[in-house]
C-alpha positions as a Markdown table, in Angstrom:
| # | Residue | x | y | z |
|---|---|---|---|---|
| 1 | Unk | 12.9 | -81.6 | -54.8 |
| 2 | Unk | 11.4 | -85.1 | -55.1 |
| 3 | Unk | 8.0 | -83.7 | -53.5 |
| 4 | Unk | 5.6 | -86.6 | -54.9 |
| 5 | Unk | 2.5 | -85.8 | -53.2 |
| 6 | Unk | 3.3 | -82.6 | -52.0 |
| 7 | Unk | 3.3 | -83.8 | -48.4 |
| 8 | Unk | 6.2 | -81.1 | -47.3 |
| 9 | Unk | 5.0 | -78.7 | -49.7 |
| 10 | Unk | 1.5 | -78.8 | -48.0 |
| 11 | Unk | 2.4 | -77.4 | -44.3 |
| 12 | Unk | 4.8 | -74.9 | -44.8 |
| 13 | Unk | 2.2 | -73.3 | -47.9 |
| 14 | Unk | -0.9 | -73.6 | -45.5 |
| 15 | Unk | 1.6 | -71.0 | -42.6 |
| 16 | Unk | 2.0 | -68.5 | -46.0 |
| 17 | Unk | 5.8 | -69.5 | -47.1 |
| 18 | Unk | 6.0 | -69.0 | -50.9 |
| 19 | Unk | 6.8 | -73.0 | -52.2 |
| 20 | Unk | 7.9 | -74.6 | -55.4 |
| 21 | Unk | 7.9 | -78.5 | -55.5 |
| 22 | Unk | 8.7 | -81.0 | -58.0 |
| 23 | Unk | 9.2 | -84.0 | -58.6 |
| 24 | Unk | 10.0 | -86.9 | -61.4 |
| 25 | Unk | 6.7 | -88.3 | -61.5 |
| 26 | Unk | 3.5 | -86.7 | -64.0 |
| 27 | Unk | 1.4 | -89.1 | -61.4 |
| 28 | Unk | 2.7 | -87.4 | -58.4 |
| 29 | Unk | 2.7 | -83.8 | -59.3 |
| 30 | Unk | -1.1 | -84.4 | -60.3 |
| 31 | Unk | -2.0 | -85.6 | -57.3 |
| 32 | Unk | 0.0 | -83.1 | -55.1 |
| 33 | Unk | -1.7 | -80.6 | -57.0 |
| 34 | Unk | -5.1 | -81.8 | -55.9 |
| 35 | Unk | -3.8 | -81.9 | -52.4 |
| 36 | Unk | -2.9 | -78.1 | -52.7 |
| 37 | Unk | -6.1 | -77.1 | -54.5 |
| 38 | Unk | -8.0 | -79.0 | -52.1 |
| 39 | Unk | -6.3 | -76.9 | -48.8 |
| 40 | Unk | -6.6 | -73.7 | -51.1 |
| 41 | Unk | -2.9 | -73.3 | -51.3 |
| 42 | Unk | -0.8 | -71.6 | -53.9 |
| 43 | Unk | 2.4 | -73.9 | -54.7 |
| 44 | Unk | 4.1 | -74.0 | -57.9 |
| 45 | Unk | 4.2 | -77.6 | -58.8 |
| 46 | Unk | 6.4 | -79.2 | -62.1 |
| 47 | Unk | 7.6 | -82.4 | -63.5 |
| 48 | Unk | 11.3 | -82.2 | -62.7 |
| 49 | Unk | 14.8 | -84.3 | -62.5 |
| 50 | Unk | 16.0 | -83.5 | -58.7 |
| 51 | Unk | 19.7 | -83.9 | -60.8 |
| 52 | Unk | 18.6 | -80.9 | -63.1 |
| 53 | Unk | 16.7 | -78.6 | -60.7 |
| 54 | Unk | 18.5 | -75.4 | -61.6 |
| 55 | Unk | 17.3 | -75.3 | -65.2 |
| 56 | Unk | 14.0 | -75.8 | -64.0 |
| 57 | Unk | 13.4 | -73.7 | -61.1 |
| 58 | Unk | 16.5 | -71.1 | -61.1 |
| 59 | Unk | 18.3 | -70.1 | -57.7 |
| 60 | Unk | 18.0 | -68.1 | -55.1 |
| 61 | Unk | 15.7 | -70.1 | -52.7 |
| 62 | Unk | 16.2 | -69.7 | -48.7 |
| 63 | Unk | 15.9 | -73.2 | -48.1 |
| 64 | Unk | 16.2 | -76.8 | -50.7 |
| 65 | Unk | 14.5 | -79.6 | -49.1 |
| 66 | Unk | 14.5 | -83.1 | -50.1 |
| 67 | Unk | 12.6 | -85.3 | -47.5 |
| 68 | Unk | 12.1 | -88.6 | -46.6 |
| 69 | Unk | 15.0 | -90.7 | -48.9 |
| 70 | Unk | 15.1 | -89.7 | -52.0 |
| 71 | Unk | 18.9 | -88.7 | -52.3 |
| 72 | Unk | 19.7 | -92.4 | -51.4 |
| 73 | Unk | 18.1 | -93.7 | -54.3 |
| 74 | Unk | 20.7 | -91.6 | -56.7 |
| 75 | Unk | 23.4 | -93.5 | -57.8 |
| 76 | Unk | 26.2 | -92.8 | -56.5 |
| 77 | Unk | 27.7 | -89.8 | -54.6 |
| 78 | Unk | 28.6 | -88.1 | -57.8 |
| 79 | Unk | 24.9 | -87.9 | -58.9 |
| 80 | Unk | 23.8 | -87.2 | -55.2 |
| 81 | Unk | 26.9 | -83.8 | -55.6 |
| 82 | Unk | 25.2 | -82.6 | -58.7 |
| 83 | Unk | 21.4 | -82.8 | -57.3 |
| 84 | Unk | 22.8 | -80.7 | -54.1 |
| 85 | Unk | 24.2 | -77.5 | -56.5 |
């Protein structure tokens, strides 16, 4: 969730883990996708609401990670409750 660039996408693909990243931004997502074509890494990239992550990417992932500080920039706890199920 909130991947812009792909930074934390990037290591993790380049030691084999299977990743999915998105984030809100078009901008972003195009660039992280250079950054992972670049490195020759498969990630599944898409433009997506960290609030509304289910209905684009399913469950059933081992690990959700949201670096950095984008859940501060929610508004409110409420919307930071709904972006964690």
């Amino acid at each position: 969730m909130s991947c812009r660039i792909g930074t934390q996408a990037l290591g993790p693909a380049g030691f084999g883990y299977e990743m999915t990243a998105s984030d809100l931004s078009t901008g972003a997502i195009t660039r992280a996708r250079r950054e992972a074509e670049a490195r020759d890494l498969n990630i599944s990239f898409l433009v997506a609401d960290m609030r509304d992550c289910v209905s684009h990417h399913g469950t059933g992932f081992d690990v959700v990670l949201t670096a950095d500080n984008s859940l501060p920039h929610l508004p409110g706890t409420a919307a930071m409750n709904v972006a964690m199920t």
